[in-house]
C-alpha positions in Angstrom: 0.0 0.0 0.0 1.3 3.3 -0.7 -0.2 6.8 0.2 0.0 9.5 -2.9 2.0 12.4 -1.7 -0.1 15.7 -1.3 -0.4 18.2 -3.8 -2.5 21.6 -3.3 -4.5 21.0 -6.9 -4.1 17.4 -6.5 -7.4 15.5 -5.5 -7.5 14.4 -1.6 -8.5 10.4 -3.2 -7.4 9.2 -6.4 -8.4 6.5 -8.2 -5.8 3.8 -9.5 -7.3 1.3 -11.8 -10.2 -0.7 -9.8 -8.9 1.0 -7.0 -8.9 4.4 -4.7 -5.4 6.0 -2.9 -6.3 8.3 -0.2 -3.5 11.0 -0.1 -2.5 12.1 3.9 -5.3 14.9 3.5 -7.5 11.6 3.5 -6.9 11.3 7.3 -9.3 11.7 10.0 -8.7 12.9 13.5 -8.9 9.7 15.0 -6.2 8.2 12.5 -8.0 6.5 9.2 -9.8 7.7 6.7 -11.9 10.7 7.1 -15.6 9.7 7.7 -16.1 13.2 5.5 -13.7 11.8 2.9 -15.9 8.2 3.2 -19.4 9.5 3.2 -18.6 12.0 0.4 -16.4 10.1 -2.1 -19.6 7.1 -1.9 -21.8 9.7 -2.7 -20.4 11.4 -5.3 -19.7 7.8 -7.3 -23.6 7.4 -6.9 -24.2 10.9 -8.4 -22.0 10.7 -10.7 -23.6 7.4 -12.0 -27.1 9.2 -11.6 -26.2 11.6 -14.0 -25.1 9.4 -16.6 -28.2 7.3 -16.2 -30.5 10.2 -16.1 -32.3 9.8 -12.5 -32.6 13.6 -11.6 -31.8 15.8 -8.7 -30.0 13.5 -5.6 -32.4 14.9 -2.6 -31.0 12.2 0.3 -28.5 10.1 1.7 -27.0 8.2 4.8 -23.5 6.6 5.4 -23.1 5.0 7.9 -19.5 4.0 9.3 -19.8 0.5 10.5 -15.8 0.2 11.1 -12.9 2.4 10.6 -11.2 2.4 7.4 -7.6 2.4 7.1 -5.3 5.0 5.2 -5.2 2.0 2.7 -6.0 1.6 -0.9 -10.0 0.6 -0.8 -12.6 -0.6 -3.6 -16.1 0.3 -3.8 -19.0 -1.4 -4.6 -22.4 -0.2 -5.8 -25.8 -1.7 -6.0 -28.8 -0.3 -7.3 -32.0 -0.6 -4.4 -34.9 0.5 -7.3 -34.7 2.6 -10.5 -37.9 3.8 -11.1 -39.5 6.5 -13.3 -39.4 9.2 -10.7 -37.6 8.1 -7.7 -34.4 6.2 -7.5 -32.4 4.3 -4.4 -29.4 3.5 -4.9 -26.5 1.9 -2.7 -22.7 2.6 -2.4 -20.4 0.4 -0.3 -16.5 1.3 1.0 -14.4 -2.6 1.2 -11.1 -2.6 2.3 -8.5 -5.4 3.8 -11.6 -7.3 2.8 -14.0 -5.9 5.0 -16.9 -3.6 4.8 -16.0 -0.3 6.3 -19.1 1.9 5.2 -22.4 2.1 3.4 -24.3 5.0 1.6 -27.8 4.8 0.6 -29.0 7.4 -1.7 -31.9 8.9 -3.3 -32.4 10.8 -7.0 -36.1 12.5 -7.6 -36.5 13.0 -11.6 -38.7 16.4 -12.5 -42.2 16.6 -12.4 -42.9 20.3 -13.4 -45.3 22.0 -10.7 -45.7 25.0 -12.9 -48.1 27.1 -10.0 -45.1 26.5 -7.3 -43.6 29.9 -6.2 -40.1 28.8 -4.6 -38.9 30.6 -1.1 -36.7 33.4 -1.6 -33.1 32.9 -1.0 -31.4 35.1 1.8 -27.8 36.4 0.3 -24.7 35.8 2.2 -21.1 36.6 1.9 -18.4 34.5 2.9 -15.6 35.6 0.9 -16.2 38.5 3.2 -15.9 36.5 6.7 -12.3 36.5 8.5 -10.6 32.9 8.6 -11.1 31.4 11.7 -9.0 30.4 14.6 -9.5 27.1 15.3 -6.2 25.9 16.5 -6.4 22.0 16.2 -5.3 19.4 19.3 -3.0 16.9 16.7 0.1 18.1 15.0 -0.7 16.2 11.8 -2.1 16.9 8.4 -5.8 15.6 8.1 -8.9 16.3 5.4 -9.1 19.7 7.4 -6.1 20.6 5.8 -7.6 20.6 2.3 -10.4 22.9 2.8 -10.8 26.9 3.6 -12.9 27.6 6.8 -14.3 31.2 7.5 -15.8 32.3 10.6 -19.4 33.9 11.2 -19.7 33.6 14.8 -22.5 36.5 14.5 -24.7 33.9 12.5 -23.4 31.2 14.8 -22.1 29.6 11.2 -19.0 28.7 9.8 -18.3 28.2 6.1 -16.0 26.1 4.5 -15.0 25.8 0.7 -12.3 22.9 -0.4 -8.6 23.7 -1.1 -8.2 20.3 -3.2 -11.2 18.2 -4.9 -12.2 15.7 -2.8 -11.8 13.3 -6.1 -10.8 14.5 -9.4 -14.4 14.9 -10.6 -15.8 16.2 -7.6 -20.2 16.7 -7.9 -22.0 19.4 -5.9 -23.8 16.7 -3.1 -20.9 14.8 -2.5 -18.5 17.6 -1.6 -21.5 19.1 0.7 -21.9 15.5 2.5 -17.9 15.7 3.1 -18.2 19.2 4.5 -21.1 18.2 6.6 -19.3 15.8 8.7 -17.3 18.7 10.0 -20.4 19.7 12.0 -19.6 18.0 15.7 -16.2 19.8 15.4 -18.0 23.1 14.5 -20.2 23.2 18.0 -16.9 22.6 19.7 -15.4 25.7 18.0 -18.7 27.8 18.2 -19.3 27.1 21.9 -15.7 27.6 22.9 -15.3 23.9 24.8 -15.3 20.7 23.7 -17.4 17.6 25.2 -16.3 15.8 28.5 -15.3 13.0 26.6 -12.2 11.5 25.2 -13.8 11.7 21.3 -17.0 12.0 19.4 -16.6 9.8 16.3 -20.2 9.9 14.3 -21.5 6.3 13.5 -23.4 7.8 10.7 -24.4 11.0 8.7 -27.2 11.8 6.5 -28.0 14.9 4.3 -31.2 16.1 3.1 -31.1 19.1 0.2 -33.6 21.0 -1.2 -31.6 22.0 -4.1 -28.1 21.0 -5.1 -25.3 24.3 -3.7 -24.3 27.2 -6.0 -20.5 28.5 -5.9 -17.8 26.4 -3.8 -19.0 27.7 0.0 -21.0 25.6 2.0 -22.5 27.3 5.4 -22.9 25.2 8.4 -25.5 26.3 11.5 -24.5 23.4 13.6 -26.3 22.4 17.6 -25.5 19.5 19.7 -26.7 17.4 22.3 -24.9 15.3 24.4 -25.9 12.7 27.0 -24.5 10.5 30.3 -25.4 7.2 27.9 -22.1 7.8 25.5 -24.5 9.0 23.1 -25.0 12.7 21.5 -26.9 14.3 17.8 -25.6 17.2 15.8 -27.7 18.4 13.0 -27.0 21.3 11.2 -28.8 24.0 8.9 -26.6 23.6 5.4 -26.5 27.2 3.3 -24.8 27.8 0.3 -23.8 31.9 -0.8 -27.8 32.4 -1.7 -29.1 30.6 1.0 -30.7 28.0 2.9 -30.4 24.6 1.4 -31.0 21.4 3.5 -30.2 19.7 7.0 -27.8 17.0 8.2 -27.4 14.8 11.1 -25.0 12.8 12.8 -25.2 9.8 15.4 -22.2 10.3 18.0 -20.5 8.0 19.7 -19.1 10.1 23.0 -15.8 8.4 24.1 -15.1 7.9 27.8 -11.9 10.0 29.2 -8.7 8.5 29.1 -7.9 7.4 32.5 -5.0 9.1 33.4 -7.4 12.2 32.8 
């Protein structure tokens, strides 16, 4: 196994034959792959193949991380759940050292014109205008934050994020929103000024619904948390793009005791 070396145009995954290479900038916190880098490249395969096949607009999707993956070369696998005239489910798998790390399930709506529907206005936002923020990160190593710009609205209890490198070298508009949207967890933390009694807060899944695919390369994120006694916590988030509002995600935590010599 070997792990591409990181350019700043060069994508954070590549694909070698049958096969995907995560670069460094693949990395998660928690050593492995990403679950941003995993729940976005799975989705973007599936919209790519649902634009080829001509299933519409992708409105929905769930990964959910069933085991960590390793900073290893991995295949994918996809299955189709039901192709049908107007609505389409489709499923995206993540193998590697011969083991199912992670499953996407994902739905396309085709058009049906509504010609009397009056759409809600969108609300204008400027990023480019934010300052960069001042996150300061606990681990001294490069991970998938690396590869993206964050900017700080702490007015709007936001931050935005737009990617320095393509997640993959033909990155689609859901799937790079799905990668940013697993950032959300670590965006309370920032936004609140603490993190969680815990030792980590891994999310077992994330799901993302849009109303409309993003506009521009800036993805908003209103994140809120809850955490519980149990080991168990939610983070959803409102998801904007520069015109406005455009969907929701949410992820399942998994709240890590403290190390004992805490």
């Amino acid at each position: 196994m070997t792990i591409s070396a990181v350019e700043e145009s060069a994508p954070v995954v590549e694909r070698i034959g049958d096969a995907w290479r995560p670069t460094r900038h693949a990395m998660g916190p928690f050593g492995g792959l990403h679950g941003g880098v995993v729940s976005g490249l799975l989705t973007s395969e599936l919209e790519a193949m649902a634009a080829s096949k001509g299933w519409g607009q992708p409105v929905s999707a769930t990964a959910y991380l069933v085991r960590p993956a390793p900073l290893e070369d991995f295949e994918t696998q996809t299955e189709i759940v039901r192709e049908g005239a107007r609505l389409t489910v489709v499923e995206n798998s993540l193998v590697a050292g011969g083991k199912l790390r992670s499953k996407v399930s994902m739905a396309f709506l085709n058009d049906v014109p509504v010609p009397d529907m009056v759409p809600y206005a969108d609300e204008h936002s400027a990023p480019d205008k934010l300052s960069p923020w001042d996150f300061v990160p606990i681990f001294d190593f490069k991970t998938y934050l690396s590869a993206v710009e964050v900017r700080d609205d702490r007015d709007a209890r936001m931050v935005w994020v737009r990617p320095k490198q393509p997640l993959i070298s033909s990155p689609t508009p859901f799937g790079q929103t799905m990668a940013i949207a697993d950032y959300a967890t670590l965006f309370v933390t920032y936004l609140d000024g603490e993190r969680p009694k815990a030792g980590g807060w891994p999310n077992a899944d994330i799901s993302l619904h849009l109303s409309r695919l993003p506009e521009g390369e800036w993805i908003g994120v209103r994140p809120r948390s809850s955490w519980h006694p149990n080991g168990t916590g939610f983070t959803e988030a409102e998801i904007y793009d520069a015109r406005g509002w455009i969907g929701r995600s949410g992820q399942s935590v998994a709240l890590l005791p403290m190390p004992e010599n805490d």
